[in-house]
TORDO-61447 format. One record per residue (C-alpha): residue in three letters; x, y, z. Coordinates in steps of 0.2 Angstrom, whole numbers. Example, Ala and Ser with C-alpha at 12.3 -4.5 7.8 and 13.67 -1.06 7.14 Angstrom:
<atoms>
+------+-------+-------+-------+
: type :    c1 :    c2 :    c3 :
+------+-------+-------+-------+
:  ALA :    62 :   -22 :    39 :
:  SER :    68 :    -5 :    36 :
+------+-------+-------+-------+
</atoms>
This chain:
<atoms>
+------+-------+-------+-------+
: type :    c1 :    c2 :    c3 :
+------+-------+-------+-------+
:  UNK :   366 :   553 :   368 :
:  UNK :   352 :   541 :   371 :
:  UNK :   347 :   538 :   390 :
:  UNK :   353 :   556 :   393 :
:  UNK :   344 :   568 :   385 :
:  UNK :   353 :   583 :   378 :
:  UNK :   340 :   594 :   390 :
:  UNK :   349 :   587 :   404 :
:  UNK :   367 :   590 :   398 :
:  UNK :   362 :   608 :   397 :
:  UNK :   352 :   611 :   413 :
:  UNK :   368 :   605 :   422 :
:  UNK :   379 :   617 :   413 :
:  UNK :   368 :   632 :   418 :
:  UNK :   368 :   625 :   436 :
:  UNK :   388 :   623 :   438 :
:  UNK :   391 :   639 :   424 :
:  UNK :   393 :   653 :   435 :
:  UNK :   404 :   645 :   449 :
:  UNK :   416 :   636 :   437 :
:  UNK :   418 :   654 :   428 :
:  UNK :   424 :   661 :   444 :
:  UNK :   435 :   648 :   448 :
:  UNK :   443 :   648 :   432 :
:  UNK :   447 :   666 :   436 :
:  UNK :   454 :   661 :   451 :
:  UNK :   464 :   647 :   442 :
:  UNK :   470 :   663 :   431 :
:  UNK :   478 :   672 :   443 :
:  UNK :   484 :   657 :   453 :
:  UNK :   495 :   652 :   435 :
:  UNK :   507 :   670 :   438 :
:  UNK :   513 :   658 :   455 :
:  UNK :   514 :   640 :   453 :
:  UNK :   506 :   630 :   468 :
:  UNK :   507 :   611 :   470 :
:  UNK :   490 :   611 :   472 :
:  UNK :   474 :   622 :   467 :
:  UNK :   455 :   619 :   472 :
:  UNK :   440 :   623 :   465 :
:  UNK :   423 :   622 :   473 :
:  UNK :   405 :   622 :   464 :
:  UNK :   392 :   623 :   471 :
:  UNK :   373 :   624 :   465 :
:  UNK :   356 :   619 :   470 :
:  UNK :   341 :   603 :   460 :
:  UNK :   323 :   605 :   463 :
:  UNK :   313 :   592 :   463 :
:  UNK :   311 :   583 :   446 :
:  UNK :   331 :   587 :   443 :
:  UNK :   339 :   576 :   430 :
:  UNK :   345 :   560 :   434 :
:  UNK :   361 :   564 :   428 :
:  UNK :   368 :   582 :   433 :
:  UNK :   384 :   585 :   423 :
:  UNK :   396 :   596 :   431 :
:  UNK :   411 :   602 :   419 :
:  UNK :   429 :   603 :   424 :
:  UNK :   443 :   610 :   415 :
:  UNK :   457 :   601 :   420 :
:  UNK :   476 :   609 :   416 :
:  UNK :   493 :   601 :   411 :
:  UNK :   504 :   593 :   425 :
:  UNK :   491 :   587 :   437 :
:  UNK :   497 :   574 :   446 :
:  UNK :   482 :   569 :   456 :
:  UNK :   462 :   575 :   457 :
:  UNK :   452 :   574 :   474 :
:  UNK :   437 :   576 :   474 :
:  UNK :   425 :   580 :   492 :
:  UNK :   407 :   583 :   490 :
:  UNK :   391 :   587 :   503 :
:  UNK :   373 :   591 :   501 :
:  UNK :   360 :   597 :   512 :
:  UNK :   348 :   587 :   522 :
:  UNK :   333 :   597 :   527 :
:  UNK :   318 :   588 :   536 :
:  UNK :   304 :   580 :   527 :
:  UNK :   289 :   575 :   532 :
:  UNK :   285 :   556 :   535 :
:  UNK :   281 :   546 :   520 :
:  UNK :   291 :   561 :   508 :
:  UNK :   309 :   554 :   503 :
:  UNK :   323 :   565 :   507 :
:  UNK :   340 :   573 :   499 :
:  UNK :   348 :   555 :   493 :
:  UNK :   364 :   561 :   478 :
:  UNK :   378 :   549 :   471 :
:  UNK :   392 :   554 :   462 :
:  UNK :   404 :   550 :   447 :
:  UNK :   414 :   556 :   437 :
:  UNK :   417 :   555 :   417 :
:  UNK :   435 :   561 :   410 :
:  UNK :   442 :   572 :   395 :
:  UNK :   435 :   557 :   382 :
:  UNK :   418 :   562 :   387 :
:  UNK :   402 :   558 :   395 :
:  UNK :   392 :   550 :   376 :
:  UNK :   382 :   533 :   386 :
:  UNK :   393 :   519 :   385 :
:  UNK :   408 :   529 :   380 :
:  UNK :   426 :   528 :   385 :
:  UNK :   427 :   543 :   397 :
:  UNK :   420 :   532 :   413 :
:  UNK :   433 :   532 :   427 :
:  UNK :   422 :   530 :   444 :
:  UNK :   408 :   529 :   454 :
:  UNK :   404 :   528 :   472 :
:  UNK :   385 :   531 :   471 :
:  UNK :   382 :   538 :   488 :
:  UNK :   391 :   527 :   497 :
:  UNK :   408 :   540 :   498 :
:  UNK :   408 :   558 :   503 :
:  UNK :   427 :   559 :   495 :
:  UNK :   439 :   551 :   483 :
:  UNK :   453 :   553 :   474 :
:  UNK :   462 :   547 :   455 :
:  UNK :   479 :   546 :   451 :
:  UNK :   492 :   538 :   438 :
:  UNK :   496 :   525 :   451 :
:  UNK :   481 :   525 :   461 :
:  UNK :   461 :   527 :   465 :
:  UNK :   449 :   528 :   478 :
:  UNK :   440 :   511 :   476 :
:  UNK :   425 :   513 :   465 :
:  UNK :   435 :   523 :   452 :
:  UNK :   450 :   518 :   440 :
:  UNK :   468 :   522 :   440 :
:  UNK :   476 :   533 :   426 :
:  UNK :   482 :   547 :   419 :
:  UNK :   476 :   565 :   423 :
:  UNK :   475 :   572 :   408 :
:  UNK :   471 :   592 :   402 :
:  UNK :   455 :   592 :   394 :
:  UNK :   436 :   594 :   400 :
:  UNK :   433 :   582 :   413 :
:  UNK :   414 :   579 :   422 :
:  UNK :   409 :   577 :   438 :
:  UNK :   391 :   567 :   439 :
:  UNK :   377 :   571 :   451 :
:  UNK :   366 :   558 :   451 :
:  UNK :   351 :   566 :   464 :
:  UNK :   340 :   550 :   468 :
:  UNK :   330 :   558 :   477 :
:  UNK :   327 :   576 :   479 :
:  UNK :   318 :   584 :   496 :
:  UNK :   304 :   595 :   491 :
:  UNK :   313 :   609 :   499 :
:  UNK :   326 :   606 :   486 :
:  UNK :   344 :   601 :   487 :
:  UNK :   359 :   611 :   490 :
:  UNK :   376 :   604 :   484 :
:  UNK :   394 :   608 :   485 :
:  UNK :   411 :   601 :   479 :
:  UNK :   429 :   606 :   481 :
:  UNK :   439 :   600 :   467 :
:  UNK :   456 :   600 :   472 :
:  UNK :   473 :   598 :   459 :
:  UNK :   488 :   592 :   464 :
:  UNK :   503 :   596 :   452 :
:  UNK :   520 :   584 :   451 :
:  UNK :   527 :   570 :   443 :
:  UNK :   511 :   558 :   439 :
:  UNK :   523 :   541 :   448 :
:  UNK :   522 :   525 :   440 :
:  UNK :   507 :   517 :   430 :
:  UNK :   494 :   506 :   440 :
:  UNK :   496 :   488 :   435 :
:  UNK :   478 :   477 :   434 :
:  UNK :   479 :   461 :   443 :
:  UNK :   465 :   452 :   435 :
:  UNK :   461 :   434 :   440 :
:  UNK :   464 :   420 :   431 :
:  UNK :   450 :   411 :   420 :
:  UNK :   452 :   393 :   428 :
:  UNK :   455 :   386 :   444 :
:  UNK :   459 :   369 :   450 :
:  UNK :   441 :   359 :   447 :
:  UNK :   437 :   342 :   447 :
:  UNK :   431 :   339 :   429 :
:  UNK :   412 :   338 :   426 :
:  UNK :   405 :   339 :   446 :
:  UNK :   394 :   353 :   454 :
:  UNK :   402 :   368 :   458 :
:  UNK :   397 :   380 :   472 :
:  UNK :   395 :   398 :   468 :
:  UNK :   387 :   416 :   474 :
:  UNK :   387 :   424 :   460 :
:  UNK :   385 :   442 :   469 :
:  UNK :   392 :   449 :   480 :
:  UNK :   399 :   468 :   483 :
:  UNK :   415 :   474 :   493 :
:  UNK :   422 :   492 :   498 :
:  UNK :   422 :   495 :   480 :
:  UNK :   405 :   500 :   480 :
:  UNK :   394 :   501 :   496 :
:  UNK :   400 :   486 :   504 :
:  UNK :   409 :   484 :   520 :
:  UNK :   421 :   472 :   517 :
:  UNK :   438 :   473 :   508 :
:  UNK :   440 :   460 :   492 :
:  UNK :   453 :   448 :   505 :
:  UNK :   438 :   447 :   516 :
:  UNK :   427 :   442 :   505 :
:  UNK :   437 :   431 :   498 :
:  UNK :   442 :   422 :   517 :
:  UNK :   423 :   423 :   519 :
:  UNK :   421 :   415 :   501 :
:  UNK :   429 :   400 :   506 :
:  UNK :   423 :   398 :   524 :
:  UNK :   410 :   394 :   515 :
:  UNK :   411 :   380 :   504 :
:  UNK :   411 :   389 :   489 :
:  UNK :   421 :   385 :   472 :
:  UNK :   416 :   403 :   463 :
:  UNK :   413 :   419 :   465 :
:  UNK :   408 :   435 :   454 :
:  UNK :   413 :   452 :   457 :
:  UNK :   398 :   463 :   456 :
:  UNK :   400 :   479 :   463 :
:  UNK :   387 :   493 :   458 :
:  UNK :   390 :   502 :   441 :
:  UNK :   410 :   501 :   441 :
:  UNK :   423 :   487 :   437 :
:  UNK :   437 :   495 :   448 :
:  UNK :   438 :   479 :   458 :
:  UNK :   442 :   466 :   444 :
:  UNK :   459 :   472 :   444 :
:  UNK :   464 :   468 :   461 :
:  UNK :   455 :   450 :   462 :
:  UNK :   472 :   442 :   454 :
:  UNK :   481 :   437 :   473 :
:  UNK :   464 :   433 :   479 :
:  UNK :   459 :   420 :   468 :
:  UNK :   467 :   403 :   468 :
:  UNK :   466 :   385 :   465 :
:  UNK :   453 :   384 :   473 :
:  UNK :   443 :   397 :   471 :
:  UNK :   438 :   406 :   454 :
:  UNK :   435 :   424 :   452 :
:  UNK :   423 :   430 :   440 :
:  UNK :   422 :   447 :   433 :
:  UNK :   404 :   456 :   431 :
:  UNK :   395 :   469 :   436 :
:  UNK :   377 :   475 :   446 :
:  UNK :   369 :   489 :   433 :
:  UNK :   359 :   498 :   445 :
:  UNK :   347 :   508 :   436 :
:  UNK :   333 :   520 :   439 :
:  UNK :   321 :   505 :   434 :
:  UNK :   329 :   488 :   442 :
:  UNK :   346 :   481 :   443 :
:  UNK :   353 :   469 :   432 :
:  UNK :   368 :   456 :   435 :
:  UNK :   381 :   455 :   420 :
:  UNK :   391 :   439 :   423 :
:  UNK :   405 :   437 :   416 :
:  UNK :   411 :   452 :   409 :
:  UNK :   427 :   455 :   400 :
:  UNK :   441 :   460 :   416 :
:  UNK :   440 :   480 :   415 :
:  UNK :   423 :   481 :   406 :
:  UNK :   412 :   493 :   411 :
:  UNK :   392 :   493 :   409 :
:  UNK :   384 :   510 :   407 :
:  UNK :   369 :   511 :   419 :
:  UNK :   363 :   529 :   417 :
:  UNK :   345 :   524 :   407 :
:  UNK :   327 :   518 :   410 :
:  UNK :   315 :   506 :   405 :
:  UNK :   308 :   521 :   394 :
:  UNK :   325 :   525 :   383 :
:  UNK :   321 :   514 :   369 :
:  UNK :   335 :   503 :   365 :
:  UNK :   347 :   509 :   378 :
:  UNK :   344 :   492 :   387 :
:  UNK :   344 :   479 :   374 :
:  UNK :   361 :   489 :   365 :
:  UNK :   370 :   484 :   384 :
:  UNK :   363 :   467 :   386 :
:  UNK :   367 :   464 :   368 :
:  UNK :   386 :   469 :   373 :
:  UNK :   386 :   457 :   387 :
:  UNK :   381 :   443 :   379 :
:  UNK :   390 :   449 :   365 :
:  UNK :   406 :   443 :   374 :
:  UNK :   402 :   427 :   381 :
:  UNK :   393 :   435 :   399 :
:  UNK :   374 :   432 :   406 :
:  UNK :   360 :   444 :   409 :
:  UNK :   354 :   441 :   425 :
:  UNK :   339 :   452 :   431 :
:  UNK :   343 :   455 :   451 :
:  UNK :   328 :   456 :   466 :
:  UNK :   314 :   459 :   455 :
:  UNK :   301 :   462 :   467 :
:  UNK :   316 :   471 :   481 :
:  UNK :   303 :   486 :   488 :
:  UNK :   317 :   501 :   489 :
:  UNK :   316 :   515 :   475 :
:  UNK :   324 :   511 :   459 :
:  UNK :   326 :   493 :   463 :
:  UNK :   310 :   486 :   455 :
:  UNK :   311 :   476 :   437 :
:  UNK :   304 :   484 :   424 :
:  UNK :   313 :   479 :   410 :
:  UNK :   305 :   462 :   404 :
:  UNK :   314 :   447 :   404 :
:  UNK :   317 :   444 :   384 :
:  UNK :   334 :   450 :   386 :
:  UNK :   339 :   439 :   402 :
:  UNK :   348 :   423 :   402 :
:  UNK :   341 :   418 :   420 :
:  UNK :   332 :   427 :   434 :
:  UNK :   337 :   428 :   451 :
:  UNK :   324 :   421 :   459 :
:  UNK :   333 :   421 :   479 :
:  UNK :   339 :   434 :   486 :
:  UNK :   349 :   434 :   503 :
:  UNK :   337 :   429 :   517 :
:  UNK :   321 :   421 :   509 :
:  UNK :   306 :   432 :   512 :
:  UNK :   288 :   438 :   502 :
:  UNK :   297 :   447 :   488 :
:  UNK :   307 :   427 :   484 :
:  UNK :   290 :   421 :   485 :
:  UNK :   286 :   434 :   470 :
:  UNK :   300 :   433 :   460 :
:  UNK :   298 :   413 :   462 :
:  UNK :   280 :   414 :   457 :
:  UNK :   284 :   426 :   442 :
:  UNK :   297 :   416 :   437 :
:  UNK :   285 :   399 :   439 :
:  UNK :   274 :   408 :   429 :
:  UNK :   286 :   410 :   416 :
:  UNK :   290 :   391 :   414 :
:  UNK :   272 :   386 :   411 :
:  UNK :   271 :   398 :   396 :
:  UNK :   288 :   393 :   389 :
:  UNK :   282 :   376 :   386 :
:  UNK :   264 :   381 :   382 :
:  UNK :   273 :   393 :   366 :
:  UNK :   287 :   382 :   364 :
:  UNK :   299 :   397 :   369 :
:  UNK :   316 :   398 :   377 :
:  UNK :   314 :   397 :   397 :
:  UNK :   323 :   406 :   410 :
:  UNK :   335 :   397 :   423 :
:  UNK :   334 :   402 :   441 :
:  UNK :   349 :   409 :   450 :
:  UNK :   351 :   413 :   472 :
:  UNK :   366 :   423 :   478 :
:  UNK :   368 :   432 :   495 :
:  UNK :   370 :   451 :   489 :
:  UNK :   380 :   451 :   503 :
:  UNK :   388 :   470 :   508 :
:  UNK :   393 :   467 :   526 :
:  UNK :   394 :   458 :   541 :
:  UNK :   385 :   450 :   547 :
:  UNK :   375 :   445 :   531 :
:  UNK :   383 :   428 :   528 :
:  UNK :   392 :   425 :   510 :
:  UNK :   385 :   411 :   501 :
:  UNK :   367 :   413 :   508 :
:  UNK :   359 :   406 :   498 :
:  UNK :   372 :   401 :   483 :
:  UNK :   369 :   393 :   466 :
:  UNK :   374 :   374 :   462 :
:  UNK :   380 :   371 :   443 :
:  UNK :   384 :   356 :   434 :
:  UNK :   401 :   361 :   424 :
:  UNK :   410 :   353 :   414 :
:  UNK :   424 :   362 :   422 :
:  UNK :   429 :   375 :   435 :
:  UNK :   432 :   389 :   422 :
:  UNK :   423 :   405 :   418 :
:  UNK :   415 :   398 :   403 :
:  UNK :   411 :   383 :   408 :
:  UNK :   403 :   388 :   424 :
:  UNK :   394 :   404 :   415 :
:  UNK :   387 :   387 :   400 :
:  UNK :   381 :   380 :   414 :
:  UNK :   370 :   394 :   422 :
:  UNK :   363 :   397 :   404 :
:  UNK :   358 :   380 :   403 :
:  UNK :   350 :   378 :   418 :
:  UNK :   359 :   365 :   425 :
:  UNK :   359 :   372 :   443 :
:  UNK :   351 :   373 :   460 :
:  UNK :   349 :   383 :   476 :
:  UNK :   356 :   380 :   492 :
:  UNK :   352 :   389 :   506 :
:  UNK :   370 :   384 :   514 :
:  UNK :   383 :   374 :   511 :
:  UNK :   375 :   361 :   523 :
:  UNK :   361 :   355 :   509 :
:  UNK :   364 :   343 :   497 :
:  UNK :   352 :   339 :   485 :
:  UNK :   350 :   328 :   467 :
:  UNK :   335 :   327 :   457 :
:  UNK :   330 :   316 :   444 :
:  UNK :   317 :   309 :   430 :
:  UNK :   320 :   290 :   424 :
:  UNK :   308 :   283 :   410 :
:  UNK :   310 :   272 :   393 :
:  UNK :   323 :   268 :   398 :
:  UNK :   332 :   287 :   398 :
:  UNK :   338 :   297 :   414 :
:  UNK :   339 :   315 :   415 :
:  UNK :   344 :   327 :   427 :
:  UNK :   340 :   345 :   432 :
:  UNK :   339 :   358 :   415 :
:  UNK :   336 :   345 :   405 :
:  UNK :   323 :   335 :   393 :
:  UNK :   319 :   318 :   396 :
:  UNK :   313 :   313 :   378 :
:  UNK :   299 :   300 :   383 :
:  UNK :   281 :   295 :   376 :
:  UNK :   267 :   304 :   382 :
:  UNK :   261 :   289 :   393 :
:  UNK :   277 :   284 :   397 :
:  UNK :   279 :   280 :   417 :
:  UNK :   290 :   291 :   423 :
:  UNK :   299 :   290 :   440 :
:  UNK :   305 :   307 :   450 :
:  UNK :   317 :   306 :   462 :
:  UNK :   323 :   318 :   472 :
:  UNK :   336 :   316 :   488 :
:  UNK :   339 :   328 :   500 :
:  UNK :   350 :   332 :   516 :
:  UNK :   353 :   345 :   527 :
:  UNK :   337 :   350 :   533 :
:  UNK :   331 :   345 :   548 :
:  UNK :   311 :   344 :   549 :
:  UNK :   310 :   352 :   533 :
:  UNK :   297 :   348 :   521 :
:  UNK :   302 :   342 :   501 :
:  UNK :   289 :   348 :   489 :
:  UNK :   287 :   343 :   469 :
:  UNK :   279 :   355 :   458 :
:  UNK :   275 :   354 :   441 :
:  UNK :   266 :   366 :   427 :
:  UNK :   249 :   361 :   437 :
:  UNK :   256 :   366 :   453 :
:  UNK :   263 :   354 :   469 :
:  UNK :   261 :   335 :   466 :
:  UNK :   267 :   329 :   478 :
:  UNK :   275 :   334 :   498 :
:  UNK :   282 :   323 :   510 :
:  UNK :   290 :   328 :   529 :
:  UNK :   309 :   324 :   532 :
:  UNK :   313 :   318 :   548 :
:  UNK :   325 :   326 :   563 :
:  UNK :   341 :   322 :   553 :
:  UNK :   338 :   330 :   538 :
:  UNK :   341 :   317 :   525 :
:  UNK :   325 :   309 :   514 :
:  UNK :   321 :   303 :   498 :
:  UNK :   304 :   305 :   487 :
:  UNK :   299 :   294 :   475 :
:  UNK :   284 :   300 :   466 :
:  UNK :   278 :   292 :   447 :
:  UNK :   273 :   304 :   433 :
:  UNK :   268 :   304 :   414 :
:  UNK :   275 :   318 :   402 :
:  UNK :   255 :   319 :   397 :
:  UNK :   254 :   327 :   416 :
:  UNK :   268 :   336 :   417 :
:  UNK :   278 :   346 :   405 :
:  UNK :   292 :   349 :   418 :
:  UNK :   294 :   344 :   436 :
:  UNK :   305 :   354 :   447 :
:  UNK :   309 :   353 :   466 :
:  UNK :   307 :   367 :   484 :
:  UNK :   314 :   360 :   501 :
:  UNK :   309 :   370 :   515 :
:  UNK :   313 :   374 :   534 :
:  UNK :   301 :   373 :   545 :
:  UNK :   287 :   384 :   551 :
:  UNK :   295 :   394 :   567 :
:  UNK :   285 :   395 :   581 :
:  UNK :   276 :   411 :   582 :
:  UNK :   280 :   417 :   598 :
:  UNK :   269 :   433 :   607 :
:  UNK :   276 :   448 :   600 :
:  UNK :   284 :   438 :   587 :
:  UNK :   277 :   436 :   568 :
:  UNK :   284 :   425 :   554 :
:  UNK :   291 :   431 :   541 :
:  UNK :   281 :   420 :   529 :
:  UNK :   266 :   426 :   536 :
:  UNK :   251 :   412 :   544 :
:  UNK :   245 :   410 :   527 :
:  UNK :   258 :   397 :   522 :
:  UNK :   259 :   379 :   528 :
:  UNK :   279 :   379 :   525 :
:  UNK :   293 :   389 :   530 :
:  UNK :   306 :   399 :   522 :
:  UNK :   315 :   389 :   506 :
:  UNK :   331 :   379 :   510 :
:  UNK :   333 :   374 :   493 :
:  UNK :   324 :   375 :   475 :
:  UNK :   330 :   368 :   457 :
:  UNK :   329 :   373 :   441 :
:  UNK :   316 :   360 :   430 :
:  UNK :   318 :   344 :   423 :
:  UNK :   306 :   343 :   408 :
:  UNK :   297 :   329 :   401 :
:  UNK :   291 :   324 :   383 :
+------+-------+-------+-------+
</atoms>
């Protein structure tokens, strides 16, 4: 069981031990008069430096028709600057807990205090299906743990009867209605009530096309419960795409693309060798992109500490622009210059919203890829390419270009010129008013030029491949004032404002 160790499995056993064996003496004498429902309760107590993963065993008998599941834990104060009682929870069934095996039927993190699973029906976050007999477990997941420790109970409780008729999936479909090879809009994460969002999948999907965009991808937080309920949502013209947001204890990663109904296993770290790489490798394996998420996002957990050799793109914008996009852009900058220098695979830049509720707008910002058509696997060939930009809303519009020897190309691509070739970028922009348009190559910014009140510019600026291996483009709002009382985000350091737009590279040479 690599990423949990077998120390973990048994400290959880001896914590839930002695409740579970009286309730199963309960459950005995409850059998001499059949109920229509029975409930078990266990309860026990994590210090600090609990397992990540607390496994709580559950015998689960014939003929149950439904299991509910309620949990709390304390919350004693701390004092400031200490992190208090945080604890998720999931649950494995009788086909066991082994990482990345087939028992997984849920997880709500700690965004539900209840939730229930039946043959017809689940909670969101958790999958529909039988309720077989057989050892079932309930998964702690203390995130963090007060120094006064954490007290936990949960009331299992069994409903008997007929099981009622199987869930049907409604997957969507792998094509919409597209305009051949064009630019397609697309957030490609974004979460619902299926994991700790707010909004339901329609709302999403309303708020989807309120703003301009062509796809979508399904992301919620360790669980694919909402790829079956996409199918009516999506449409002509608007493509749903399966994936996932693989929150572990040492970053969150994106899988894109994911078979409808695949489930990533997130319960490792960066220091369980191989765990990582064997679930990327599965990803890929299958036609979907490893996307590192917020790599520099502040909050516990959330930080990347993987490495990026098993990524197929970075996402470099996340939601509103602030210091930790500057990082993950300068990181990522970083990463082009040595790409080129070793001759070495480089990493596309993605932006998505991460939007969880109102009023965080969908599509804010939202990647731009050239397709060849609106389809899963050509919008997913796309992203790997490189072929894509960043818009901050649907507003901007923006083309970037590099013409030489008589050879165009356009963003993610090579223009194949001599090294002393003139060579002419252009980049066209619209959409933001006052804003300032910024070239930048592997020696850093070029060339900047203002754009006026309306929005709309062009720059023209002449190159060589001998003086740079790649050219790529940043448009950016203007500085707001700094009123009194009120700071910047960006800080008084910057002579620009917060990024409206960014491309991927063109190279040269």
């Amino acid at each position: 069981m690599d990423g949990i160790g077998r120390r973990d499995v048994l400290r959880a056993g001896a914590v839930a031990g002695a409740t579970l064996g009286a309730a199963a003496a309960t459950a005995g004498a409850a059998r001499a008069e059949p109920a229509p429902e029975r409930t078990v309760v266990l309860t026990g107590r994590l210090e600090t430096g609990a397992a990540d993963f607390v496994l709580l065993p559950l015998d689960v008998p014939p003929g149950v028709r439904e299991l509910a599941v309620r949990y709390t834990y304390d919350r004693p104060p701390v004092p400031a600057g200490t992190p208090g009682n945080s604890c998720d929870i999931g649950i494995f069934d009788e086909r066991g807990t082994e990482l990345g095996g087939p028992g997984f039927r849920g997880w709500s993190g700690g965004f539900r205090t209840e939730f229930a699973i039946s043959r017809e029906q689940a909670t969101p976050g958790y999958l529909p299906g039988p309720v077989r007999p057989g050892r079932w477990h309930l998964v702690l997941g203390p995130y963090q743990v007060a120094p006064q420790g954490l007290a936990y109970r949960v009331e299992v409780t069994l409903r008997f009867g007929d099981p009622g008729p199987a869930f049907v999936p409604a997957y969507p479909a792998e094509r919409a209605r597209g305009r051949g090879r064009a630019w397609y809009r697309g957030d490609c994460h974004l979460h619902t009530v299926h994991s700790d969002g707010r909004r339901t999948p329609e709302e999403v999907a309303v708020g989807a096309r309120a703003a301009g965009l062509d796809f979508i991808v399904s992301t919620e937080h360790n669980t694919p419960s909402a790829h079956a309920v996409w199918g009516p949502l999506a449409g002509p013209d608007l493509l749903v795409i399966p994936g996932e947001e693989v929150t572990t204890r040492n970053g969150h990663w994106l899988a894109l693309g994911v078979q409808p109904g695949q489930w990533v296993d997130w319960r490792y770290r960066a220091r369980d060798d191989g765990a990582h790489q064997r679930f990327t490798r599965q990803v890929r394996s299958r036609g979907g992109l490893v996307v590192p998420a917020h790599p520099y996002c502040p909050y516990v957990g959330c930080q990347w500490k993987f490495g990026y050799q098993d990524a197929d793109a970075v996402e470099v914008w996340n939601g509103p622009w602030t210091y930790d996009d500057e990082s993950a852009l300068d990181t990522w900058d970083a990463g082009l210059a040595e790409a080129v220098r070793y001759g070495r695979r480089w990493l596309p830049a993605i932006g998505n919203s991460d939007a969880h509720s109102s009023p965080q707008p969908i599509g804010a910002p939202h990647t731009v890829v050239l397709a060849e058509d609106l389809t899963r696997d050509h919008v997913l060939a796309g992203l790997r390419a490189g072929r894509s930009w960043i818009a901050g809303s649907p507003q901007v519009q923006l083309d970037l270009t590099a013409t030489g020897h008589g050879r165009r190309a356009g963003i993610g691509e090579r223009l194949a010129v001599p090294a002393d070739a003139p060579v002419d970028i252009r980049l066209t922009v619209s959409g933001v008013p006052d804003g300032t348009l910024r070239l930048i190559t592997d020696e850093g910014q070029l060339r900047q030029e203002p754009l006026p009140a309306d929005g709309a510019g062009t720059l023209v600026w002449r190159t060589t491949a001998s003086l740079a291996a790649y050219v790529r483009a940043e448009v950016r709002h203007p500085r707001a004032d700094r009123a009194p009382g009120r700071g910047n985000s960006m800080g008084p350091d910057l002579p620009w404002g917060p990024m409206a737009a960014l491309t991927n590279p063109v190279f040269l040479g």
